[in-house]
PDB file of N, CA, C and O in Angstrom:
ATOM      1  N   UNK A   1     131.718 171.172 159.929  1.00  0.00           N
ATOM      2  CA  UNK A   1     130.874 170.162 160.551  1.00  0.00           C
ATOM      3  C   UNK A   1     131.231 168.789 159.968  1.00  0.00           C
ATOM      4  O   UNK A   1     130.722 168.593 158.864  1.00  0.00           O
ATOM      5  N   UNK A   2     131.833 167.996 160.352  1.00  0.00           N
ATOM      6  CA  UNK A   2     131.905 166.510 160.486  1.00  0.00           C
ATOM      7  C   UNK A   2     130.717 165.592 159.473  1.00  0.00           C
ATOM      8  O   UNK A   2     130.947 164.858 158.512  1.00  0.00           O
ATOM      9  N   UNK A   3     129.507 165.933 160.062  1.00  0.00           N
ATOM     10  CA  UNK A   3     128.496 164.892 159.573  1.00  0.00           C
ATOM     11  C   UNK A   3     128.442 166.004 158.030  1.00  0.00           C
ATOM     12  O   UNK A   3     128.996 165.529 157.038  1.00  0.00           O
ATOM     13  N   UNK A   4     128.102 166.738 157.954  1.00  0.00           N
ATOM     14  CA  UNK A   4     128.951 167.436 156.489  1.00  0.00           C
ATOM     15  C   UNK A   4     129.518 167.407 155.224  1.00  0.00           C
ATOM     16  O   UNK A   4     129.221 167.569 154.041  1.00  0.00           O
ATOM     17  N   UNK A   5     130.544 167.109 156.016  1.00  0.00           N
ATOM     18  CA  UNK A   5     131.573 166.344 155.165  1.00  0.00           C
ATOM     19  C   UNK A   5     131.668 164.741 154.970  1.00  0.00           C
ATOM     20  O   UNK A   5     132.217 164.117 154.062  1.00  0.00           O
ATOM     21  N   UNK A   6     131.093 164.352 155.897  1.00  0.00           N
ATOM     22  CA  UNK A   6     130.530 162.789 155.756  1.00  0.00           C
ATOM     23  C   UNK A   6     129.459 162.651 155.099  1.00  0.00           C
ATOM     24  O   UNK A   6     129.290 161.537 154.603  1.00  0.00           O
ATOM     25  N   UNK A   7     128.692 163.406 154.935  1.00  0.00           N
ATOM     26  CA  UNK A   7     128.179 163.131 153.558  1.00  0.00           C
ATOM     27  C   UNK A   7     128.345 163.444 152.388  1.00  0.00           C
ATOM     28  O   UNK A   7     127.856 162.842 151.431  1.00  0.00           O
ATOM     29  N   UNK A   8     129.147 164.551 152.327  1.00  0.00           N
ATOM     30  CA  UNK A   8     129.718 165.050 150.791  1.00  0.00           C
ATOM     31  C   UNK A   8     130.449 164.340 150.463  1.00  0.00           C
ATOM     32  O   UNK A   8     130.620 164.625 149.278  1.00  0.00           O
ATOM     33  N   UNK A   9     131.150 163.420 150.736  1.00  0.00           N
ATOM     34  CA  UNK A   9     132.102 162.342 150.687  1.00  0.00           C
ATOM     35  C   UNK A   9     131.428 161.131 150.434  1.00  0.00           C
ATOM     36  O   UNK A   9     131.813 160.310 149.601  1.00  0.00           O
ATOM     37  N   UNK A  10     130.185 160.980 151.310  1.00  0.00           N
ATOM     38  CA  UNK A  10     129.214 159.634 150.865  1.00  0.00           C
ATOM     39  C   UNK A  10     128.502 159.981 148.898  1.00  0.00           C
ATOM     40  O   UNK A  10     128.390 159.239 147.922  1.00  0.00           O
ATOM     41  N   UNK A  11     128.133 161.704 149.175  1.00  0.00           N
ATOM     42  CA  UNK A  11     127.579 161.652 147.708  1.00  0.00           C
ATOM     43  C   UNK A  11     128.673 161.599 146.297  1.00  0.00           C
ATOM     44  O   UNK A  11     128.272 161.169 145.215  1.00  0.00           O
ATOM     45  N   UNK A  12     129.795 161.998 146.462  1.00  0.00           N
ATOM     46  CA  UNK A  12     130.826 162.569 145.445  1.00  0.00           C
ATOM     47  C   UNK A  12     131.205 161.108 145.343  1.00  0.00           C
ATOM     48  O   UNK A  12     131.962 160.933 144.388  1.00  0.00           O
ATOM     49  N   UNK A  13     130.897 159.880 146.087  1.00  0.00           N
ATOM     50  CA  UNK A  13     132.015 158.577 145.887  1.00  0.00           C
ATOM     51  C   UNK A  13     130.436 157.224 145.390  1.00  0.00           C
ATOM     52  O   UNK A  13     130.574 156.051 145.042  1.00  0.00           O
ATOM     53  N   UNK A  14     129.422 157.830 145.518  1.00  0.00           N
ATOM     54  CA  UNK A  14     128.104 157.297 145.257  1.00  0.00           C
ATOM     55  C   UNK A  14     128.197 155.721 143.859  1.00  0.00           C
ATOM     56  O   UNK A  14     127.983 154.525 144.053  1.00  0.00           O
ATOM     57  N   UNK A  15     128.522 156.315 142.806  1.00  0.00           N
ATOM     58  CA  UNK A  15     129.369 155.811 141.732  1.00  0.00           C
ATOM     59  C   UNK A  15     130.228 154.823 142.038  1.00  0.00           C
ATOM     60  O   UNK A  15     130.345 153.888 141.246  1.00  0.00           O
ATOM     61  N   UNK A  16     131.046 154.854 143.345  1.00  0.00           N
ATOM     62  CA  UNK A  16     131.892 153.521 143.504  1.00  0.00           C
ATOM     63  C   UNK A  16     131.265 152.258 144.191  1.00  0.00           C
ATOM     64  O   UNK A  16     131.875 151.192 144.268  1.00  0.00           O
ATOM     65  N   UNK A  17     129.883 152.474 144.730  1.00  0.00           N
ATOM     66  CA  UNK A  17     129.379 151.980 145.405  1.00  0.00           C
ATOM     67  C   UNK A  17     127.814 151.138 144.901  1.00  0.00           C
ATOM     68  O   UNK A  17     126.932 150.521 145.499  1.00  0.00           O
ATOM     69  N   UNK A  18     128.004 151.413 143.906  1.00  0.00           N
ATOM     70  CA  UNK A  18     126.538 151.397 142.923  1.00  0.00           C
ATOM     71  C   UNK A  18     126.448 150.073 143.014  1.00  0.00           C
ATOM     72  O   UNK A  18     127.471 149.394 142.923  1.00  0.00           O
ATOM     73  N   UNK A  19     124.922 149.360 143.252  1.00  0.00           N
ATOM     74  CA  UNK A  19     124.693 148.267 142.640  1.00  0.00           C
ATOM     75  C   UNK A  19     123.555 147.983 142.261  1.00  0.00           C
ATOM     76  O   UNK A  19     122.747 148.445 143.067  1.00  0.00           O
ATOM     77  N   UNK A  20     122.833 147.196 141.039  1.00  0.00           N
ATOM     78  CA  UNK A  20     121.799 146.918 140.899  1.00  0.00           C
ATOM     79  C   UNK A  20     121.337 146.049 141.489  1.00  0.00           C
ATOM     80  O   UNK A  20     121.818 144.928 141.655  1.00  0.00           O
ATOM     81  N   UNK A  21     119.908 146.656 142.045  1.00  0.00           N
ATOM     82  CA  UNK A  21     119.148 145.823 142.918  1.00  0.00           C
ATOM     83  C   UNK A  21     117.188 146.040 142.479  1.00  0.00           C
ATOM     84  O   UNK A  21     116.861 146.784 141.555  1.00  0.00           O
ATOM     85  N   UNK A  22     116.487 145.527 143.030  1.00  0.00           N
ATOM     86  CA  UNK A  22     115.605 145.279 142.288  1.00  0.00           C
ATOM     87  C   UNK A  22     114.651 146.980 142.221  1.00  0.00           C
ATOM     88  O   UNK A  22     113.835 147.220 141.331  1.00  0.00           O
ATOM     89  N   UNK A  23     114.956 147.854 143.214  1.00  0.00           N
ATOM     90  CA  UNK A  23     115.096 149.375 142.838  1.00  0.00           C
ATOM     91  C   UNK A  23     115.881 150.257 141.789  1.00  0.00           C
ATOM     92  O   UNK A  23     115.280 151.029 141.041  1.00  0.00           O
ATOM     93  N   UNK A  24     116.847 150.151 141.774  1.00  0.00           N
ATOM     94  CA  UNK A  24     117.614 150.668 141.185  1.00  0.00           C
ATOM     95  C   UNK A  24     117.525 150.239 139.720  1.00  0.00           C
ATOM     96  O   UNK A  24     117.670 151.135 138.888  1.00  0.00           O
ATOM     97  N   UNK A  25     117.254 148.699 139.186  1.00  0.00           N
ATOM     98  CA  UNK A  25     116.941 148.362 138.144  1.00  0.00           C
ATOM     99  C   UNK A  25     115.351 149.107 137.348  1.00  0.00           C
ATOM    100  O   UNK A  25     115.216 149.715 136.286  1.00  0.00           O
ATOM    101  N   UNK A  26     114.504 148.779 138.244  1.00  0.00           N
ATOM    102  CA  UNK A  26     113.329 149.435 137.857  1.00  0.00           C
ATOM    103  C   UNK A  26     113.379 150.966 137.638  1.00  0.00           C
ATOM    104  O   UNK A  26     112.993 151.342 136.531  1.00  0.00           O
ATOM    105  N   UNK A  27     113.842 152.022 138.617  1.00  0.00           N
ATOM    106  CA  UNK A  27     114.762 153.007 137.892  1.00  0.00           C
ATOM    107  C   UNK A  27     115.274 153.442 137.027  1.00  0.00           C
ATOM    108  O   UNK A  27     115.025 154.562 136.583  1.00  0.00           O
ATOM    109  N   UNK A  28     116.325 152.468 136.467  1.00  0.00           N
ATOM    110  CA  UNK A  28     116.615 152.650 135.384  1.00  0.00           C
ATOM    111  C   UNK A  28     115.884 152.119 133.834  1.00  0.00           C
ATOM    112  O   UNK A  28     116.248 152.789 132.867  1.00  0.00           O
ATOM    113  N   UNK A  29     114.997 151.096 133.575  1.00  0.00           N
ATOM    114  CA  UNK A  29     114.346 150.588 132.671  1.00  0.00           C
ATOM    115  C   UNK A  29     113.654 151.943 132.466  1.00  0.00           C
ATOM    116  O   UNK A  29     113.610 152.570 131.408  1.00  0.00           O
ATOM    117  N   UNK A  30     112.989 152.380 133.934  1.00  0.00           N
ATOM    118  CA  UNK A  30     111.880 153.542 133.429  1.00  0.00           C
ATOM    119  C   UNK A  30     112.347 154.476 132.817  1.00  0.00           C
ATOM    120  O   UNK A  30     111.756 155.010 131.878  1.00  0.00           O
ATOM    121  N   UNK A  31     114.152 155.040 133.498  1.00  0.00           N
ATOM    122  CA  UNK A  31     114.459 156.280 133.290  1.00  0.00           C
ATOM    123  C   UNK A  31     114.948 155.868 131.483  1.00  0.00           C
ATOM    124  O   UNK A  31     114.647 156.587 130.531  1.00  0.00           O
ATOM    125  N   UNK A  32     115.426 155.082 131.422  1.00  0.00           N
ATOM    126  CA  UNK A  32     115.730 154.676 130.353  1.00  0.00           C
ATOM    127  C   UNK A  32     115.604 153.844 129.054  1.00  0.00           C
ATOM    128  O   UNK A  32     116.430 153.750 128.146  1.00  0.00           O
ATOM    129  N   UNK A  33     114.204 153.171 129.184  1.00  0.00           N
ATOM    130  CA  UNK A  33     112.982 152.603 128.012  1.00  0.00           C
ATOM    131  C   UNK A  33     111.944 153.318 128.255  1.00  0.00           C
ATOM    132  O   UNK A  33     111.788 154.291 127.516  1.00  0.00           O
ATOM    133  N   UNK A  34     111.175 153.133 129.074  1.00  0.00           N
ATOM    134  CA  UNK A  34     109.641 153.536 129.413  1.00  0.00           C
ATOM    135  C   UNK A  34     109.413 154.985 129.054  1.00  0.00           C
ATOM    136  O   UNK A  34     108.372 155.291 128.472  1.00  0.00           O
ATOM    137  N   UNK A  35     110.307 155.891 129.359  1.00  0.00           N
ATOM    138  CA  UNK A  35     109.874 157.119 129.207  1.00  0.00           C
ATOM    139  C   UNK A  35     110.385 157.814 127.978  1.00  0.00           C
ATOM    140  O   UNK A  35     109.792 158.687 127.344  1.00  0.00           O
ATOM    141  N   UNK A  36     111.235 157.448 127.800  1.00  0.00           N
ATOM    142  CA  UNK A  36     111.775 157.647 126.297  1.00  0.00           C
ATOM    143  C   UNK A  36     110.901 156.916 125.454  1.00  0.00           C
ATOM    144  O   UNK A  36     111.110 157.239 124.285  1.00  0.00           O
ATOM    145  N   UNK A  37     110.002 156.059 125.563  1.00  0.00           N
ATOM    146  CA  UNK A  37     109.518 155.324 124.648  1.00  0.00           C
ATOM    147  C   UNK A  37     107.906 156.172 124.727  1.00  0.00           C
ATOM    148  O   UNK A  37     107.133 156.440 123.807  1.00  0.00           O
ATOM    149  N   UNK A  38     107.834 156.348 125.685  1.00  0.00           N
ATOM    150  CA  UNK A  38     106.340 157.217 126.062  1.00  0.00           C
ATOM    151  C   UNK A  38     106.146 158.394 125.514  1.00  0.00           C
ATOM    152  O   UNK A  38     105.079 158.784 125.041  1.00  0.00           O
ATOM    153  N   UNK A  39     107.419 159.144 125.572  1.00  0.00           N
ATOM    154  CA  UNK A  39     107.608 160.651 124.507  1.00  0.00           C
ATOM    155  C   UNK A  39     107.636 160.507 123.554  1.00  0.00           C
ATOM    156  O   UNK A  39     107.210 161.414 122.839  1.00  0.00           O
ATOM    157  N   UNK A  40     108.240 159.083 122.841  1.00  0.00           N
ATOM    158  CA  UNK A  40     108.367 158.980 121.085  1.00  0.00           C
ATOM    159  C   UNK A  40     106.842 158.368 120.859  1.00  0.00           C
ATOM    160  O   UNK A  40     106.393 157.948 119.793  1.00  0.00           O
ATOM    161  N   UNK A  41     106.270 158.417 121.935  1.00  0.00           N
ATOM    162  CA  UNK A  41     104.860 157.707 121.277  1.00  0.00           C
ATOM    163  C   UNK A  41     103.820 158.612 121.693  1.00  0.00           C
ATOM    164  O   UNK A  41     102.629 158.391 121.474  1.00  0.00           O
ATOM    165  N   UNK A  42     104.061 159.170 122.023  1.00  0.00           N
ATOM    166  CA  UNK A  42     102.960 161.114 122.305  1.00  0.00           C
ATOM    167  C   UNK A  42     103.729 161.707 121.101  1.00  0.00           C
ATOM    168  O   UNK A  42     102.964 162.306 120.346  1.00  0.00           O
ATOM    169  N   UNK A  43     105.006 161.713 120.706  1.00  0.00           N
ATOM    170  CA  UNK A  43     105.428 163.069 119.790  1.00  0.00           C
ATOM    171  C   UNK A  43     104.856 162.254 118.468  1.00  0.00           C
ATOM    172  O   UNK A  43     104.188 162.936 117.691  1.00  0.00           O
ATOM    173  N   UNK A  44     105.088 160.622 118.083  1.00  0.00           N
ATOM    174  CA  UNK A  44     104.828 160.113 116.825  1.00  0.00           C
ATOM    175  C   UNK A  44     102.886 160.229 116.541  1.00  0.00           C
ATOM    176  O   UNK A  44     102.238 160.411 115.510  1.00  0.00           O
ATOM    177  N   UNK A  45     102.534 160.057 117.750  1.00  0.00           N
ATOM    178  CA  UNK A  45     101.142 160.386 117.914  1.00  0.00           C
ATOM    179  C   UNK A  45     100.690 161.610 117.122  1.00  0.00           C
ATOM    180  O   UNK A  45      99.768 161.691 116.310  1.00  0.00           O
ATOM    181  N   UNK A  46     101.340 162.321 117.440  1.00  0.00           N
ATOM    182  CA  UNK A  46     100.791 164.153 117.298  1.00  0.00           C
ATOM    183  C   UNK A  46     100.439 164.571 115.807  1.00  0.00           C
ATOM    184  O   UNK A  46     101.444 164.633 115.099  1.00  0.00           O
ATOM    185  N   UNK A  47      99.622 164.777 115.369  1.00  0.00           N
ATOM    186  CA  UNK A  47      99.080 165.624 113.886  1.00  0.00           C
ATOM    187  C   UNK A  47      99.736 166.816 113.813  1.00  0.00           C
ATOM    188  O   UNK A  47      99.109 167.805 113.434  1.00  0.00           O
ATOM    189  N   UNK A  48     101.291 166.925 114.211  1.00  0.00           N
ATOM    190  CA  UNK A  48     101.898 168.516 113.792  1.00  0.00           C
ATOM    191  C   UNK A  48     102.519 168.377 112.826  1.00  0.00           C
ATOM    192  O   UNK A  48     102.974 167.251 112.629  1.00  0.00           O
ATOM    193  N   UNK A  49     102.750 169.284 111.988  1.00  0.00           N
ATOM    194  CA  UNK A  49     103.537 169.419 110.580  1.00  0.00           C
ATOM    195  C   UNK A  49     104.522 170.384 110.969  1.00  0.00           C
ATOM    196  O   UNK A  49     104.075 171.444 110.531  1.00  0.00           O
ATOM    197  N   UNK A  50     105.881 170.676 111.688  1.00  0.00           N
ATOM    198  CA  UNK A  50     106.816 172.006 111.817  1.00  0.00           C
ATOM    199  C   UNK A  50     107.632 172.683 110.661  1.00  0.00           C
ATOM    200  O   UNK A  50     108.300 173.713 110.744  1.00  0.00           O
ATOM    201  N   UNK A  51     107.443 171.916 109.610  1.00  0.00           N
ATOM    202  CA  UNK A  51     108.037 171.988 108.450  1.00  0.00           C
ATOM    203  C   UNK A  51     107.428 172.961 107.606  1.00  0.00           C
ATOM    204  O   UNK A  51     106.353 172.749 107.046  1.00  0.00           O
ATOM    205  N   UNK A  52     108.064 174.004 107.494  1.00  0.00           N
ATOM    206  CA  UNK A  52     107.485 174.873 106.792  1.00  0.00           C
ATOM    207  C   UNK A  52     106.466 176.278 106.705  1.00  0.00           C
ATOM    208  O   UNK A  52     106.043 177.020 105.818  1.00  0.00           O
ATOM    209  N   UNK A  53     106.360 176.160 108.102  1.00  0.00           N
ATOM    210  CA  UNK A  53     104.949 176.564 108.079  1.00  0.00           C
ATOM    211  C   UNK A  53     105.257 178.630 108.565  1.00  0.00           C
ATOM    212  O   UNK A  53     106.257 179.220 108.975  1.00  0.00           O
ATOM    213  N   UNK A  54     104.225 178.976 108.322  1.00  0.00           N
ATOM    214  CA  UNK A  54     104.811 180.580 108.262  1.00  0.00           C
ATOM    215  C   UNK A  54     103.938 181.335 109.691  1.00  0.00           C
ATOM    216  O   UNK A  54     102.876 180.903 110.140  1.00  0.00           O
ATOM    217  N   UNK A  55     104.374 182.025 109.999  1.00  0.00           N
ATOM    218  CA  UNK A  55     103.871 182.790 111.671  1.00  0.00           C
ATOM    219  C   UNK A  55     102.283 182.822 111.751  1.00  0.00           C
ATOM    220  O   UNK A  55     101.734 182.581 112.826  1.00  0.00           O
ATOM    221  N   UNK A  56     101.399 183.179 110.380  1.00  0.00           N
ATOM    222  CA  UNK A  56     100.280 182.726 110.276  1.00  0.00           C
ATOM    223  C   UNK A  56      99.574 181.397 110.213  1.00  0.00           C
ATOM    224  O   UNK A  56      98.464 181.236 110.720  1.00  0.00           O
ATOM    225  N   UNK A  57     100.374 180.247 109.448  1.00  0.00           N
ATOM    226  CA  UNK A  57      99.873 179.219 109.381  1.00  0.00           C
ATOM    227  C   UNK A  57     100.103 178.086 111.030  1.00  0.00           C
ATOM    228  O   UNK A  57     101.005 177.898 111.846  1.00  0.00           O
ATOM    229  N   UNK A  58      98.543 177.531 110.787  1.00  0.00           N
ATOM    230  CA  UNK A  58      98.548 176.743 111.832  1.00  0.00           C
ATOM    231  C   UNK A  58      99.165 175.224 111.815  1.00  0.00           C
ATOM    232  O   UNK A  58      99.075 174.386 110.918  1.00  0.00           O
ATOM    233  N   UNK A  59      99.787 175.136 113.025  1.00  0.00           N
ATOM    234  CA  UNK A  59     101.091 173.777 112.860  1.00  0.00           C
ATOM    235  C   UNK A  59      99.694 172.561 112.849  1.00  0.00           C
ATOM    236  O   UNK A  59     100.200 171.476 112.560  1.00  0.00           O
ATOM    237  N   UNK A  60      98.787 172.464 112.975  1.00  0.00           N
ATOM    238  CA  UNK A  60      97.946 171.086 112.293  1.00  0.00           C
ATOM    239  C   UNK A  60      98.306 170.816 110.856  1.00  0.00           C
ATOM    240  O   UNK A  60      98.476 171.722 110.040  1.00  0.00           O
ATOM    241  N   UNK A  61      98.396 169.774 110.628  1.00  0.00           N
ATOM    242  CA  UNK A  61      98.310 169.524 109.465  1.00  0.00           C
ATOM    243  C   UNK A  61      97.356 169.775 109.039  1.00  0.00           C
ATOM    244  O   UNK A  61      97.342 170.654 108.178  1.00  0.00           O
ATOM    245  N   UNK A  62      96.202 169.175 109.405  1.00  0.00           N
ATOM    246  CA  UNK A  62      94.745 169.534 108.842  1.00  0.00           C
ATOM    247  C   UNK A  62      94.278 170.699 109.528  1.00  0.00           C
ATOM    248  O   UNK A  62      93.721 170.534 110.613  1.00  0.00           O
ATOM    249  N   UNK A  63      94.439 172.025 108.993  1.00  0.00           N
ATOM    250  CA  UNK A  63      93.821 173.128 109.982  1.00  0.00           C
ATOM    251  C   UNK A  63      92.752 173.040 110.408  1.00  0.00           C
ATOM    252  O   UNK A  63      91.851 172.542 109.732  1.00  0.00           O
ATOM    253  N   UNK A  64      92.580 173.446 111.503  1.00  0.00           N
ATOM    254  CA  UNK A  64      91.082 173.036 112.236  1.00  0.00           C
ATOM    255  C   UNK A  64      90.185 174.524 111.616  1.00  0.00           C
ATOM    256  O   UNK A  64      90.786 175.592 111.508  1.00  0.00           O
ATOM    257  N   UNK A  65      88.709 174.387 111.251  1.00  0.00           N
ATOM    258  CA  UNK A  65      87.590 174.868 110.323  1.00  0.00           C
ATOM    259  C   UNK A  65      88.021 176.454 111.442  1.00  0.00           C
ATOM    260  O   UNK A  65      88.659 176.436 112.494  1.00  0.00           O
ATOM    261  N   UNK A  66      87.528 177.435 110.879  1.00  0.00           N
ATOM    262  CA  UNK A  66      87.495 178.632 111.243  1.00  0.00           C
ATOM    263  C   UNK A  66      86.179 178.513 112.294  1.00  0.00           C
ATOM    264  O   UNK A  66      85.262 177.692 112.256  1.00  0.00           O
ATOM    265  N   UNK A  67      86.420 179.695 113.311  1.00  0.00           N
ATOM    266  CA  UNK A  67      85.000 179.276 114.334  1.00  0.00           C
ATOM    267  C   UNK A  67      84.109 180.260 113.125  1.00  0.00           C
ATOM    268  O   UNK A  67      84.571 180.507 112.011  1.00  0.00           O
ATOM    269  N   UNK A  68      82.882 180.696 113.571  1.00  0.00           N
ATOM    270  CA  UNK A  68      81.897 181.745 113.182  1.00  0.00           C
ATOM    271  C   UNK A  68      82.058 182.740 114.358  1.00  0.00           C
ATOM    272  O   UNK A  68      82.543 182.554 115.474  1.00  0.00           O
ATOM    273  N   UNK A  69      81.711 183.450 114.001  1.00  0.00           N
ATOM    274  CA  UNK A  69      81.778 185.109 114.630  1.00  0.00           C
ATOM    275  C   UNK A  69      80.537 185.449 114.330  1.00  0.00           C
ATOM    276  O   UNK A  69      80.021 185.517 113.214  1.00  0.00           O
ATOM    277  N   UNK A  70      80.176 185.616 115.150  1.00  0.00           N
ATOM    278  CA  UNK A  70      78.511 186.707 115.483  1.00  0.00           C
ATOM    279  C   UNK A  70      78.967 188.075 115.277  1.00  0.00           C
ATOM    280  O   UNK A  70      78.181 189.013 115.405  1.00  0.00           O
TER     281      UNK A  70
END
């Protein structure tokens, strides 16, 4: 099929054709500050300790109080 291959040819050559425009920029800031910066600031956020810790111990740093049991 024609239209097919006219587009596998439009996607595989995509790269030669690239330009920044006021989409494509915003795109990339996000794909490449914003969200990377959003994960290092949820993971730096987080009270986990992974260091060390054994199949029983809980990854809080501060273990949270035992419930009560009736």
């Amino acid at each position: 099929d024609p239209a097919v291959e006219r587009w596998n040819t439009m996607r595989e050559a995509v790269y030669k054709h690239f330009r920044f425009n006021s989409r494509t920029a915003r795109q990339s800031i996000l794909g490449m500050v914003v969200f990377p910066l959003a994960v290092f600031t949820v993971a730096y956020s987080q009270d986990w300790d992974w260091t060390g810790k054994r199949k029983t111990e809980s990854l809080a740093r501060v273990a949270p109080a035992p419930e009560a049991s009736d």
